[in-house]
mmCIF entry with sequence, helices, sheets and N, C-alpha, C, O atoms, coordinates in Angstrom:
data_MODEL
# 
_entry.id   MODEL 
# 
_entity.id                         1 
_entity.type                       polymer 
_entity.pdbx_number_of_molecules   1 
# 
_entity_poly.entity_id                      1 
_entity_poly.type                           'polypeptide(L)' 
_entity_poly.nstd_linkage                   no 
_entity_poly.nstd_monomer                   no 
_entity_poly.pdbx_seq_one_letter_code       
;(UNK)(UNK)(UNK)(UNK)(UNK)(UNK)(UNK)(UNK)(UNK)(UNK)(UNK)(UNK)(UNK)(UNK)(UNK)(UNK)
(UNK)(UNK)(UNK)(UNK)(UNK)(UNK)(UNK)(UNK)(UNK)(UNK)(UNK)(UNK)(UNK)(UNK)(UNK)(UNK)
(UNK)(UNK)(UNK)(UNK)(UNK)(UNK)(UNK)(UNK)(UNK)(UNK)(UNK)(UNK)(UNK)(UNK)(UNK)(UNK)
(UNK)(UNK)(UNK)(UNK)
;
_entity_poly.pdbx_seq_one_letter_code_can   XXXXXXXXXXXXXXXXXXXXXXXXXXXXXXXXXXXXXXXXXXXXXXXXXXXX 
_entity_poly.pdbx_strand_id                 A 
# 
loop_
_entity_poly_seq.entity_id 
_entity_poly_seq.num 
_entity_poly_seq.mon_id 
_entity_poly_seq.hetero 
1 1  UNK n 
1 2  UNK n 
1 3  UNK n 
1 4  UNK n 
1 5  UNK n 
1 6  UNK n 
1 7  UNK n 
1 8  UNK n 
1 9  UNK n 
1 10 UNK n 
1 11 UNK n 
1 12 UNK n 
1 13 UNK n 
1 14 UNK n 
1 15 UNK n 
1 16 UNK n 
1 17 UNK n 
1 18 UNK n 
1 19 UNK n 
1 20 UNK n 
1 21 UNK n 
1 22 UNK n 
1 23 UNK n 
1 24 UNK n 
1 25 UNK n 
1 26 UNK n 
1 27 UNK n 
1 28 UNK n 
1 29 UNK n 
1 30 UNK n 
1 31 UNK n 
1 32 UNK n 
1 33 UNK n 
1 34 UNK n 
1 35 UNK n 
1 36 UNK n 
1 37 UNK n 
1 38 UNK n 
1 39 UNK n 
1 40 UNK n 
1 41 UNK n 
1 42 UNK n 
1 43 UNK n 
1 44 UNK n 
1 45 UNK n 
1 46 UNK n 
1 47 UNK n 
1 48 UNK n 
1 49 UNK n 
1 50 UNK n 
1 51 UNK n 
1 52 UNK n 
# 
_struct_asym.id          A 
_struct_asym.entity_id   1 
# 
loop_
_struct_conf.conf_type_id 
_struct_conf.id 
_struct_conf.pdbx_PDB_helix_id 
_struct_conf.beg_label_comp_id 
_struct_conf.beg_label_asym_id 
_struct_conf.beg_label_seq_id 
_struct_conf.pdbx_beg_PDB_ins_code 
_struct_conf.end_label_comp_id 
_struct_conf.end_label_asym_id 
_struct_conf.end_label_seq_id 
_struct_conf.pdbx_end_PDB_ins_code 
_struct_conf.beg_auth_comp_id 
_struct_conf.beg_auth_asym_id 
_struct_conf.beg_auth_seq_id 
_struct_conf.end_auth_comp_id 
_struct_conf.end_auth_asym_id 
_struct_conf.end_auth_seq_id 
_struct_conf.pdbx_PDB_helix_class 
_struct_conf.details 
_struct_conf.pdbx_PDB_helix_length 
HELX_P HELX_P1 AA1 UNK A 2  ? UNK A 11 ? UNK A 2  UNK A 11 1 ? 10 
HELX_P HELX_P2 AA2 UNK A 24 ? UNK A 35 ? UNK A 24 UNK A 35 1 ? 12 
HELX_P HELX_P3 AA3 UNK A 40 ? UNK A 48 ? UNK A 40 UNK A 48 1 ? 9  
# 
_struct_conf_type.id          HELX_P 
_struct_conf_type.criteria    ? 
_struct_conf_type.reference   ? 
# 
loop_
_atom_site.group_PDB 
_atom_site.id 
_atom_site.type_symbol 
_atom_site.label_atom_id 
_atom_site.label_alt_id 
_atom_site.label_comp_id 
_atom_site.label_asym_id 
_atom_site.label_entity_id 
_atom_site.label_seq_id 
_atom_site.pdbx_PDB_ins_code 
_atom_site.Cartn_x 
_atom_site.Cartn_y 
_atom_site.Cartn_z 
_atom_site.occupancy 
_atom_site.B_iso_or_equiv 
_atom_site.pdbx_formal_charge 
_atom_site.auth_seq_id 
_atom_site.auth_comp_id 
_atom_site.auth_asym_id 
_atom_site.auth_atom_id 
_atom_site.pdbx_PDB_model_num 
ATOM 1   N N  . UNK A 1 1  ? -24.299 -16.027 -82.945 1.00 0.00 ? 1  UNK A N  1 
ATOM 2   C CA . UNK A 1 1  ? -23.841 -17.218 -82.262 1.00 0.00 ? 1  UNK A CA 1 
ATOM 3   C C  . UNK A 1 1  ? -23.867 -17.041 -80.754 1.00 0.00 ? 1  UNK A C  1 
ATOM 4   O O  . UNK A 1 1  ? -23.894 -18.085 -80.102 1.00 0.00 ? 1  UNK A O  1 
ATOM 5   N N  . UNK A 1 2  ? -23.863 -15.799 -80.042 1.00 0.00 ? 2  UNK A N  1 
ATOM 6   C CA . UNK A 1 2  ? -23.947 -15.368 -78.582 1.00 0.00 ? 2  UNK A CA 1 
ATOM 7   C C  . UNK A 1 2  ? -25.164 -16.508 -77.912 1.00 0.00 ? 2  UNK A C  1 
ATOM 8   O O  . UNK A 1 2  ? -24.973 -17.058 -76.828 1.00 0.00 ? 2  UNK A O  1 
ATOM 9   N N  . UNK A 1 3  ? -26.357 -16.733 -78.713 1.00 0.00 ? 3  UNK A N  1 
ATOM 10  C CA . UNK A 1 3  ? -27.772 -17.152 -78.170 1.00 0.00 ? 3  UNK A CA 1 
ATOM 11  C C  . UNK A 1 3  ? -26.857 -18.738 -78.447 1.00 0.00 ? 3  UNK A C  1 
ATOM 12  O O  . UNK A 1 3  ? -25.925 -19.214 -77.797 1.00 0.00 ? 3  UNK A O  1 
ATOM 13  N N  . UNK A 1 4  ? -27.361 -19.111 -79.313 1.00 0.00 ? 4  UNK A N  1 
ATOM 14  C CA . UNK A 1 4  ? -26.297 -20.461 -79.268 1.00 0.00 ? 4  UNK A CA 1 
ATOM 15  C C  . UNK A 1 4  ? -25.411 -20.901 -78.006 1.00 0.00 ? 4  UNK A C  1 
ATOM 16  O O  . UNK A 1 4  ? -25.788 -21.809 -77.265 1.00 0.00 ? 4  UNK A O  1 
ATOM 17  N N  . UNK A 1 5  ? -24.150 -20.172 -77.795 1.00 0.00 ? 5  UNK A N  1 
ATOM 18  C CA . UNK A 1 5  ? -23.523 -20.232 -76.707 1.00 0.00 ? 5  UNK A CA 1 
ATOM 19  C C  . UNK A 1 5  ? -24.141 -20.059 -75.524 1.00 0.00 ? 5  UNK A C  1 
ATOM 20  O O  . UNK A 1 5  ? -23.974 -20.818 -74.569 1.00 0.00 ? 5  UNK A O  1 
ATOM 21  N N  . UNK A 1 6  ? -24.969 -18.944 -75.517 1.00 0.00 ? 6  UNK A N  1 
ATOM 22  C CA . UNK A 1 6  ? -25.866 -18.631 -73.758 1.00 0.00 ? 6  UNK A CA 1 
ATOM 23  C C  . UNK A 1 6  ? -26.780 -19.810 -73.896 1.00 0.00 ? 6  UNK A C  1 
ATOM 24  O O  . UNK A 1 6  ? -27.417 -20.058 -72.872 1.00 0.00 ? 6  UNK A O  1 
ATOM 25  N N  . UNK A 1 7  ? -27.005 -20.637 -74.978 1.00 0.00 ? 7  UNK A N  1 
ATOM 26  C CA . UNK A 1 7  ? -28.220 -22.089 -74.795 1.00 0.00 ? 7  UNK A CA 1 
ATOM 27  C C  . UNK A 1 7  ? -27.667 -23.023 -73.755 1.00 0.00 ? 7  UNK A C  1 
ATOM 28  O O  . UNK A 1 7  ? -28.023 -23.509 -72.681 1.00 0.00 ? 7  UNK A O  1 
ATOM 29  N N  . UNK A 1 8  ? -26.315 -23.059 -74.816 1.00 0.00 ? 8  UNK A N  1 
ATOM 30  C CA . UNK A 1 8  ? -25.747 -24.215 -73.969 1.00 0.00 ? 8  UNK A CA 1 
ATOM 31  C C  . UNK A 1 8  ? -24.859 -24.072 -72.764 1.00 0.00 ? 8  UNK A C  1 
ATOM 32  O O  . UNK A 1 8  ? -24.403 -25.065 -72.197 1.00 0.00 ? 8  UNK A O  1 
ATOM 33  N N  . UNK A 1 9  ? -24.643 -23.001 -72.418 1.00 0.00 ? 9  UNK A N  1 
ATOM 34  C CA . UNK A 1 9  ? -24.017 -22.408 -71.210 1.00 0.00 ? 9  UNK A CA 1 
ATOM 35  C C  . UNK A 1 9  ? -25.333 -22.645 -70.112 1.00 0.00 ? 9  UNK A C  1 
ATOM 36  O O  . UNK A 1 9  ? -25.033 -23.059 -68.992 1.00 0.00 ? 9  UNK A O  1 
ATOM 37  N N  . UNK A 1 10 ? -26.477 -22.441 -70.357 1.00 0.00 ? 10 UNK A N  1 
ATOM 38  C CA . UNK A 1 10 ? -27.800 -22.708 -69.471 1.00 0.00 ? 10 UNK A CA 1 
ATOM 39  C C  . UNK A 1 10 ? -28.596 -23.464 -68.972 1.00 0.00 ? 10 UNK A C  1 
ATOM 40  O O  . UNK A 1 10 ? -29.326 -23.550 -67.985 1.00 0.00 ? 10 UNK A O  1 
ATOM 41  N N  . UNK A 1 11 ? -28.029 -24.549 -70.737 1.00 0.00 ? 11 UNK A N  1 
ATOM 42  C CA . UNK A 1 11 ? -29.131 -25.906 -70.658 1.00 0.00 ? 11 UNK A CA 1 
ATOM 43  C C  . UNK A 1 11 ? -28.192 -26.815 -69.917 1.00 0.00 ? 11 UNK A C  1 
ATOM 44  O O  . UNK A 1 11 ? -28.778 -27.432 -69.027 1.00 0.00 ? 11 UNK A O  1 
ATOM 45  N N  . UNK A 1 12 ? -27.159 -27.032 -69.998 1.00 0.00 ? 12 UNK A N  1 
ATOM 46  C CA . UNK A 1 12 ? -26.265 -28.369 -69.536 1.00 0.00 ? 12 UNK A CA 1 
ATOM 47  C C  . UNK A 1 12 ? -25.674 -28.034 -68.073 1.00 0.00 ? 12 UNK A C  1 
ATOM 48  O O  . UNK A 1 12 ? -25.003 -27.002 -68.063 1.00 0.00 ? 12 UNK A O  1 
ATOM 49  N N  . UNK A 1 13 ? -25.738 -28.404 -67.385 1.00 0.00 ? 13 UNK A N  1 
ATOM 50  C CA . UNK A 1 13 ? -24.330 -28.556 -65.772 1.00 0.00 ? 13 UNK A CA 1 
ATOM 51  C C  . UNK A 1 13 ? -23.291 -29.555 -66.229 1.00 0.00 ? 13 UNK A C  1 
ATOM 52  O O  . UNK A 1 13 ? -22.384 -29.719 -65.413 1.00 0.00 ? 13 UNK A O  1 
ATOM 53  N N  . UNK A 1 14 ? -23.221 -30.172 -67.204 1.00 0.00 ? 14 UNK A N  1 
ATOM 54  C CA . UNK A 1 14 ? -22.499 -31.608 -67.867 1.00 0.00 ? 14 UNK A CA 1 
ATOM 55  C C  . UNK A 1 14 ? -21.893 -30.472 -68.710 1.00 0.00 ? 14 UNK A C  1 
ATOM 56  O O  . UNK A 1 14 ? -20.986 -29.816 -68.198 1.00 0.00 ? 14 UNK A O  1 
ATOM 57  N N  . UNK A 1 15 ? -22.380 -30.128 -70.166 1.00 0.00 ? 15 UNK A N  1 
ATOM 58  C CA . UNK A 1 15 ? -21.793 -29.685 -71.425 1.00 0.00 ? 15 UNK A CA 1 
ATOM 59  C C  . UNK A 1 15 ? -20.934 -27.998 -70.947 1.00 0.00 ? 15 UNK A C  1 
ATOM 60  O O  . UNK A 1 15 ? -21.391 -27.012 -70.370 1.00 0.00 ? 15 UNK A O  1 
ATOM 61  N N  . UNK A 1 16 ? -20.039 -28.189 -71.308 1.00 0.00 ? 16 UNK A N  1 
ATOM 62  C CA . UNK A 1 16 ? -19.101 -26.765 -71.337 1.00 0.00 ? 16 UNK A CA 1 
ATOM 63  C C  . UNK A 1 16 ? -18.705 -26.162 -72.805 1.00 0.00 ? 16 UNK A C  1 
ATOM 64  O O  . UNK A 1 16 ? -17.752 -26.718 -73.351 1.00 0.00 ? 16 UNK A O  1 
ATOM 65  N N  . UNK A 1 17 ? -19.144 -25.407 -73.294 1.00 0.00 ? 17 UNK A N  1 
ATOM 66  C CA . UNK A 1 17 ? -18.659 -25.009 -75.097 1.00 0.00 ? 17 UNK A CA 1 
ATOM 67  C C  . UNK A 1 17 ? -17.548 -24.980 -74.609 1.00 0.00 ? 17 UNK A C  1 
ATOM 68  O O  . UNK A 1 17 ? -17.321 -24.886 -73.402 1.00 0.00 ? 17 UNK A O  1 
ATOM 69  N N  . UNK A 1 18 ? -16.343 -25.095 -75.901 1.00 0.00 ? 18 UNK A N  1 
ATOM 70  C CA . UNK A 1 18 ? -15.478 -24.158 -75.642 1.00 0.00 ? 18 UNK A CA 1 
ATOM 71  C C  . UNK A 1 18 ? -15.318 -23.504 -77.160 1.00 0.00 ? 18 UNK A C  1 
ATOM 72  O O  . UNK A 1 18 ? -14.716 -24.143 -78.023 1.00 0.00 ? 18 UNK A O  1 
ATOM 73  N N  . UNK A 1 19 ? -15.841 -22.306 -77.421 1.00 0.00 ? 19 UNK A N  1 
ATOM 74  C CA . UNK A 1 19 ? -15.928 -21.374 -78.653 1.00 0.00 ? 19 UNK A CA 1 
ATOM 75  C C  . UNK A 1 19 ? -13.986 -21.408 -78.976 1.00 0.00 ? 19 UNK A C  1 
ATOM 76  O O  . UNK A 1 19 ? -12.981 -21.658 -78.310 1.00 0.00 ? 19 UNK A O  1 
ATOM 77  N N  . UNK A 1 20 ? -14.255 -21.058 -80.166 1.00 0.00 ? 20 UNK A N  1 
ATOM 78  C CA . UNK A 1 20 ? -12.588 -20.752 -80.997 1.00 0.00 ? 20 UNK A CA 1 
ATOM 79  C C  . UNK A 1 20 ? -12.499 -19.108 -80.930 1.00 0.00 ? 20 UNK A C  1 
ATOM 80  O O  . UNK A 1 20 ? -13.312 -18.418 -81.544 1.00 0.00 ? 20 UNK A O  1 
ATOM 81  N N  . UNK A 1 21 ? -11.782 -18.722 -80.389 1.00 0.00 ? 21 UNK A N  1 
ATOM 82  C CA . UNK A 1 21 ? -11.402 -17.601 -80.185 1.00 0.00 ? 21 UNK A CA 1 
ATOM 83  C C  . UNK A 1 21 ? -9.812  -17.093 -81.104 1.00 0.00 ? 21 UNK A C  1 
ATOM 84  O O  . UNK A 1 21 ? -8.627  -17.146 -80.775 1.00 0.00 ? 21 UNK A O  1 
ATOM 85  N N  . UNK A 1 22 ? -10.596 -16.560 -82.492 1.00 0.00 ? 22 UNK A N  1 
ATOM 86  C CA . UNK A 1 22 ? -9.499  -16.404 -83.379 1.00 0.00 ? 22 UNK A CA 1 
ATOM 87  C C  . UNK A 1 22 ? -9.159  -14.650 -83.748 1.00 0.00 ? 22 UNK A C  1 
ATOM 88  O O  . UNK A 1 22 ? -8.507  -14.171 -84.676 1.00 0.00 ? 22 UNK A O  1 
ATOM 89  N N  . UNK A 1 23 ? -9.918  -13.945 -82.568 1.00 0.00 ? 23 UNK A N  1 
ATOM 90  C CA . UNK A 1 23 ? -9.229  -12.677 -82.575 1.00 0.00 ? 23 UNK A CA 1 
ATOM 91  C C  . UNK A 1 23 ? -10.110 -12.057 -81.467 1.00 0.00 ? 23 UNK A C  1 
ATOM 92  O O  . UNK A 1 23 ? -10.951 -12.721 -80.862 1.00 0.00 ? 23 UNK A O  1 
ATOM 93  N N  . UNK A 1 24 ? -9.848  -10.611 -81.211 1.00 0.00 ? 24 UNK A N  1 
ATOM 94  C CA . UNK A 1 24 ? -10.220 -10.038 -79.862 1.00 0.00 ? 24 UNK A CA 1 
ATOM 95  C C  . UNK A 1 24 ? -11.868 -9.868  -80.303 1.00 0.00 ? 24 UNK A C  1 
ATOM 96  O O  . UNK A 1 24 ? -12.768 -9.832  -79.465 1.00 0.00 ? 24 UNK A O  1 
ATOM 97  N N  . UNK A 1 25 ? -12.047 -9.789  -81.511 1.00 0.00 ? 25 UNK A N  1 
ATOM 98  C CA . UNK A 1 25 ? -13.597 -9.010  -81.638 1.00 0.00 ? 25 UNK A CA 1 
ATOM 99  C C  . UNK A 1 25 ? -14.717 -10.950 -81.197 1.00 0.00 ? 25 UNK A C  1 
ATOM 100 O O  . UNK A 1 25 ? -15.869 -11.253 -80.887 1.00 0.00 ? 25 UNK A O  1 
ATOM 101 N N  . UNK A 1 26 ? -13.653 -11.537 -81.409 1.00 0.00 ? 26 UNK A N  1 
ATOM 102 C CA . UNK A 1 26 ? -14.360 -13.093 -81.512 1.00 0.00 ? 26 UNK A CA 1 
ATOM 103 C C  . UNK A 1 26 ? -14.875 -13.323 -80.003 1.00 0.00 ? 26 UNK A C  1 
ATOM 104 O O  . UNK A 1 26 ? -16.003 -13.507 -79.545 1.00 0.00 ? 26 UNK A O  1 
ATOM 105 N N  . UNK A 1 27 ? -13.582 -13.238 -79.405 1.00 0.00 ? 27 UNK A N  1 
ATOM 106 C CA . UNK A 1 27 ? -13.694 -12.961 -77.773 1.00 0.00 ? 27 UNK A CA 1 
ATOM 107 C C  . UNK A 1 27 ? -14.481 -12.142 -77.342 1.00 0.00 ? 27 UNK A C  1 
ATOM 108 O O  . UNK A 1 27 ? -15.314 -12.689 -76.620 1.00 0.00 ? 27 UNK A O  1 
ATOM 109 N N  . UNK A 1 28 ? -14.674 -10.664 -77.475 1.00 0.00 ? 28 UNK A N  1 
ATOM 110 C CA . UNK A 1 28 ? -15.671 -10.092 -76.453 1.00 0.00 ? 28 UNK A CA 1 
ATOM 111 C C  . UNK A 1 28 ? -17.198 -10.898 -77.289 1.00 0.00 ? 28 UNK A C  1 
ATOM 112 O O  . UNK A 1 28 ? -18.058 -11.218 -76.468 1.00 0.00 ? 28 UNK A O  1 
ATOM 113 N N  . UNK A 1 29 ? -17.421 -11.102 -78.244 1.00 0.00 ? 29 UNK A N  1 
ATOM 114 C CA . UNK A 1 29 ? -19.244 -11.919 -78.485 1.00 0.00 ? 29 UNK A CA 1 
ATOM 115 C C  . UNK A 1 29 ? -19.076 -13.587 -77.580 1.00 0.00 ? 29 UNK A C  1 
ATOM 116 O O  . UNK A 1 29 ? -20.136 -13.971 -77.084 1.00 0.00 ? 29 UNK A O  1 
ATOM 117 N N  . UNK A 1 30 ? -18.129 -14.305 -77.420 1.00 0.00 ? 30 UNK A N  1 
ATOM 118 C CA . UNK A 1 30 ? -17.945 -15.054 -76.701 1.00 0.00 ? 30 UNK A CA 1 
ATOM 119 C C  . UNK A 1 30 ? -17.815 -14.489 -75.661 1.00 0.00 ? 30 UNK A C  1 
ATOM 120 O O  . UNK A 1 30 ? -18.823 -15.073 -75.262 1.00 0.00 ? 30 UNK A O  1 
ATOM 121 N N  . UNK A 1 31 ? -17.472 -13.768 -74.636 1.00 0.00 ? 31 UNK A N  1 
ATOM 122 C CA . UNK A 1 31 ? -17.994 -13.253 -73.250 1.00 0.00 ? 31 UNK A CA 1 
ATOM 123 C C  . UNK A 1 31 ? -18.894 -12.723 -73.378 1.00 0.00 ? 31 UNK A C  1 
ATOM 124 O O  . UNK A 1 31 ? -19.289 -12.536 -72.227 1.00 0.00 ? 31 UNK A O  1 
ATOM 125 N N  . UNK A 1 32 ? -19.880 -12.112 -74.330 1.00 0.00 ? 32 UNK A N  1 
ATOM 126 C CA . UNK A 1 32 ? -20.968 -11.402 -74.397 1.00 0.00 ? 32 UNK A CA 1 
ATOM 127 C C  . UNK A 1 32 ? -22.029 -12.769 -74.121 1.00 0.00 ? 32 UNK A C  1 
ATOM 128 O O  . UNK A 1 32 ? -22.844 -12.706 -73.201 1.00 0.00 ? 32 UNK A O  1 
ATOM 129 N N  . UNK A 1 33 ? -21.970 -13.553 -74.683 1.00 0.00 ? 33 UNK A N  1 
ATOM 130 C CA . UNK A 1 33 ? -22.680 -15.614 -74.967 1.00 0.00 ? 33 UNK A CA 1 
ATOM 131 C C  . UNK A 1 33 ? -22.701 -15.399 -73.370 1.00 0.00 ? 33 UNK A C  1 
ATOM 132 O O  . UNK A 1 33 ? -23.878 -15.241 -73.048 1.00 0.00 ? 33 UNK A O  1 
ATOM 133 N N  . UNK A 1 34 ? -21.913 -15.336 -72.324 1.00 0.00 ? 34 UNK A N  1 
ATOM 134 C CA . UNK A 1 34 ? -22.178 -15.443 -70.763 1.00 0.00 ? 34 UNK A CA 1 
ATOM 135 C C  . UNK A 1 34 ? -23.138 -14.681 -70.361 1.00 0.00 ? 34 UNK A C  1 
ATOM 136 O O  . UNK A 1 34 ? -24.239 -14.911 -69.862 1.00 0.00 ? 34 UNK A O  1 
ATOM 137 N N  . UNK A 1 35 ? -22.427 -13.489 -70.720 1.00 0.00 ? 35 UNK A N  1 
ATOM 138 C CA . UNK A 1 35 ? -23.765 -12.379 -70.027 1.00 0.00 ? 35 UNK A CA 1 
ATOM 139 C C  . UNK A 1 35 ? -24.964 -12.230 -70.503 1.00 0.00 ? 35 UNK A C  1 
ATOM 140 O O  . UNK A 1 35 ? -25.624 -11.313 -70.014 1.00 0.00 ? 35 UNK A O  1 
ATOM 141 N N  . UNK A 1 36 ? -25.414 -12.835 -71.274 1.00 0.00 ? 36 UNK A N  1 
ATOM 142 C CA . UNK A 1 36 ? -27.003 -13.048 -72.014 1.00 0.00 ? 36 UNK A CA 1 
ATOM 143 C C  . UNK A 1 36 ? -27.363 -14.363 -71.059 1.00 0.00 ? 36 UNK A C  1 
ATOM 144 O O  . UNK A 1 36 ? -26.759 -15.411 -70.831 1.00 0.00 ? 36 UNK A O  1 
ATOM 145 N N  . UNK A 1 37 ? -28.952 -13.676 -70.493 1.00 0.00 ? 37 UNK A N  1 
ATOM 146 C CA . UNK A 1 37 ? -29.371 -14.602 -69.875 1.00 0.00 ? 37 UNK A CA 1 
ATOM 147 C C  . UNK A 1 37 ? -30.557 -15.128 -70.550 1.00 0.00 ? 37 UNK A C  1 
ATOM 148 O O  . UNK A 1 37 ? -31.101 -14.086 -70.918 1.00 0.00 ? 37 UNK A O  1 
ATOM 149 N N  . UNK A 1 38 ? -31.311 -16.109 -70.948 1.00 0.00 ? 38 UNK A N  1 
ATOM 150 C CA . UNK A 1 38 ? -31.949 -16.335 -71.790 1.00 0.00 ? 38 UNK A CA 1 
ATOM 151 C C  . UNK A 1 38 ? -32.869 -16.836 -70.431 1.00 0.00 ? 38 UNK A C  1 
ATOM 152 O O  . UNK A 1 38 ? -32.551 -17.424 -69.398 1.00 0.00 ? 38 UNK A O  1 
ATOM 153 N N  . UNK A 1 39 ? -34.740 -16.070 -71.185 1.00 0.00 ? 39 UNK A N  1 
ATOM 154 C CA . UNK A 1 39 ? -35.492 -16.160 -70.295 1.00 0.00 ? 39 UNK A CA 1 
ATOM 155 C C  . UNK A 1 39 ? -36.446 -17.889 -70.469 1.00 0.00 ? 39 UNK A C  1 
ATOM 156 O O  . UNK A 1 39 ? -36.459 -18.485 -71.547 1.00 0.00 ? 39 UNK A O  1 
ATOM 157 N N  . UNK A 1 40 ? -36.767 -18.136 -69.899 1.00 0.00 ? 40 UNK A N  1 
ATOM 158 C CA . UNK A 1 40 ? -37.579 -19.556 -69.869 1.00 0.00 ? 40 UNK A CA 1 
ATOM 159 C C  . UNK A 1 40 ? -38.188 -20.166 -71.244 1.00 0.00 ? 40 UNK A C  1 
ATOM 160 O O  . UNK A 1 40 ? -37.920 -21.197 -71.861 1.00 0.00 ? 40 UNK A O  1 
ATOM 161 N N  . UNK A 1 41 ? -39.392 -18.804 -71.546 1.00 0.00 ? 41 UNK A N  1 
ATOM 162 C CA . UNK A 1 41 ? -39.856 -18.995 -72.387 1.00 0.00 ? 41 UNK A CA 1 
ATOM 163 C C  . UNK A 1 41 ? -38.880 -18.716 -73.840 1.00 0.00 ? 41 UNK A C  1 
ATOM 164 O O  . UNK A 1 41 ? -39.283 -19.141 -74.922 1.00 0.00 ? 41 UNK A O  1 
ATOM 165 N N  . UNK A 1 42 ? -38.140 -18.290 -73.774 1.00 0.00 ? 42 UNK A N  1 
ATOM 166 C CA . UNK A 1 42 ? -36.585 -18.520 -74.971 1.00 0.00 ? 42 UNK A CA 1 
ATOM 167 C C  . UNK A 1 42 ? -35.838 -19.725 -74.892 1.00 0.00 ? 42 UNK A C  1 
ATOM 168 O O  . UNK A 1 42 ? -35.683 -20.468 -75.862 1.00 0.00 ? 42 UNK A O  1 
ATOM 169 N N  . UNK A 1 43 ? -35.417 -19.918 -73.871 1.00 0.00 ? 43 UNK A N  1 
ATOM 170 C CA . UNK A 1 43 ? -34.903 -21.657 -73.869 1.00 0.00 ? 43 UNK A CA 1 
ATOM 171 C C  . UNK A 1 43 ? -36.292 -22.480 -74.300 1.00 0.00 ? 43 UNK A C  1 
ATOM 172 O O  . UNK A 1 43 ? -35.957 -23.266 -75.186 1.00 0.00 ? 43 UNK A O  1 
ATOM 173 N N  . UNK A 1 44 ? -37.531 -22.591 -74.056 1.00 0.00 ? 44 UNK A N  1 
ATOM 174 C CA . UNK A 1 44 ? -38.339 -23.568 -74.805 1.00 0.00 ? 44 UNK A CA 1 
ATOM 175 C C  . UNK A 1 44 ? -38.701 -23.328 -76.025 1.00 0.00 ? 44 UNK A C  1 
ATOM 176 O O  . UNK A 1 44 ? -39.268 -24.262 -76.593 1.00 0.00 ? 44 UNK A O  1 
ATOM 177 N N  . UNK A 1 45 ? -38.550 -22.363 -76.608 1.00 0.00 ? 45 UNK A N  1 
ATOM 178 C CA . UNK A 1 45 ? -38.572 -21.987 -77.980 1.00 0.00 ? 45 UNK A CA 1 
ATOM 179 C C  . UNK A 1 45 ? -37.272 -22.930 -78.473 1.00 0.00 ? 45 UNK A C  1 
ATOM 180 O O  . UNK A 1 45 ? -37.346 -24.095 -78.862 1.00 0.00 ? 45 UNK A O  1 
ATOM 181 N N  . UNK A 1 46 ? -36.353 -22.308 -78.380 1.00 0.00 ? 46 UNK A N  1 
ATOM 182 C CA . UNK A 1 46 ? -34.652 -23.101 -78.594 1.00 0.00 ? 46 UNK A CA 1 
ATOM 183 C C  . UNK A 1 46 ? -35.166 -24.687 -78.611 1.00 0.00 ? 46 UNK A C  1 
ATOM 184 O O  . UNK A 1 46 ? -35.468 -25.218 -79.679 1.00 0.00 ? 46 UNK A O  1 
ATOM 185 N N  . UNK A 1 47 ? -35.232 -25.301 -77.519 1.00 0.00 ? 47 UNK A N  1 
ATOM 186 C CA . UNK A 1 47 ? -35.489 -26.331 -77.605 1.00 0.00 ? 47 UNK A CA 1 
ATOM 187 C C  . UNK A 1 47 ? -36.234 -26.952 -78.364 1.00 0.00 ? 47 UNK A C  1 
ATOM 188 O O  . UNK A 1 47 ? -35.906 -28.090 -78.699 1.00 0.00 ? 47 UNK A O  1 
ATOM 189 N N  . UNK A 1 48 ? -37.631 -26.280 -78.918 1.00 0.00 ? 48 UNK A N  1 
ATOM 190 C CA . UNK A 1 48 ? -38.581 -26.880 -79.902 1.00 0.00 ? 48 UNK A CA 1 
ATOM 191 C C  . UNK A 1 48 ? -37.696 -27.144 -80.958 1.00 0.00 ? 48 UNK A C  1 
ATOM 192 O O  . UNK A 1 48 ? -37.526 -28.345 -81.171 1.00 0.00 ? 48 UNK A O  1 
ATOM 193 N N  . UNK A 1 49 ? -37.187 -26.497 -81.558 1.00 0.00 ? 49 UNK A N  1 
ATOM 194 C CA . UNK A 1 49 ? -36.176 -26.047 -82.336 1.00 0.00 ? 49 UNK A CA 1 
ATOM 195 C C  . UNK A 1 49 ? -35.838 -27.468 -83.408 1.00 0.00 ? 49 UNK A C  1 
ATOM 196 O O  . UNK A 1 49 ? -35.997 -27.568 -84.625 1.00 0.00 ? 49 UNK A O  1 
ATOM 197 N N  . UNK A 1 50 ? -35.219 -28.661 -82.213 1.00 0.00 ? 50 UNK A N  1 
ATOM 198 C CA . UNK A 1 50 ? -34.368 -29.615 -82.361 1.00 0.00 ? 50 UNK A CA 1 
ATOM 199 C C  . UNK A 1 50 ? -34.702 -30.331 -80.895 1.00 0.00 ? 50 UNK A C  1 
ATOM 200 O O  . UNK A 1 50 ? -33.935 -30.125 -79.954 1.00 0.00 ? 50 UNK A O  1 
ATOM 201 N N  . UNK A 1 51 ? -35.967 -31.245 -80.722 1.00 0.00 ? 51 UNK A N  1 
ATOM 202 C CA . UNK A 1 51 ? -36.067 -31.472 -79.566 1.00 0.00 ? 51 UNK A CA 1 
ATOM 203 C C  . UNK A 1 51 ? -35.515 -33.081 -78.830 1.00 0.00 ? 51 UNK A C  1 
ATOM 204 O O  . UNK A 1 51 ? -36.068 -33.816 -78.012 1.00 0.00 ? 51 UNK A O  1 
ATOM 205 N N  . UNK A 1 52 ? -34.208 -33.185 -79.545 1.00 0.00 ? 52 UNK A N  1 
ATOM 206 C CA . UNK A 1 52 ? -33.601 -34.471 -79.106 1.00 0.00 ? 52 UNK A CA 1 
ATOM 207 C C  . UNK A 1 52 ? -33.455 -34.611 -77.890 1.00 0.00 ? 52 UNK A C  1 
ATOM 208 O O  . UNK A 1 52 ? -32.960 -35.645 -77.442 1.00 0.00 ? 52 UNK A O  1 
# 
C-alpha cells in the first residue's frame, strides 16, 4: 500500500490521503508511502492502470 499512498501523495496538490493508522508497524509503512519517490515513468504506468 506504500506505492498507492506515494501515488497519491505525488499526483494531487488538491488530494491529501489520510491512511488509518491502527498500530506503530501501520505507521512507519505510512511514513515510509512519503519517502518513496515514484519516478515518472512509474506514475504513468499507475496511471494507465485506471485512467479516469
Amino acid at each position: 500500500h506504500q506505492v498507492a499512498l506515494a501515488w497519491l501523495l505525488q499526483h494531487s496538490e488538491v488530494t491529501l490521503p489520510i491512511p488509518g493508522t491502527s498500530s506503530v508497524d501501520h505507521l512507519d509503512a505510512n511514513l515510509g508511502a512519503a519517502r518513496l519517490e515514484l519516478i515518472d515513468e512509474d506514475v504513468r504506468e499507475l496511471d494507465a492502470i485506471d485512467p479516469r
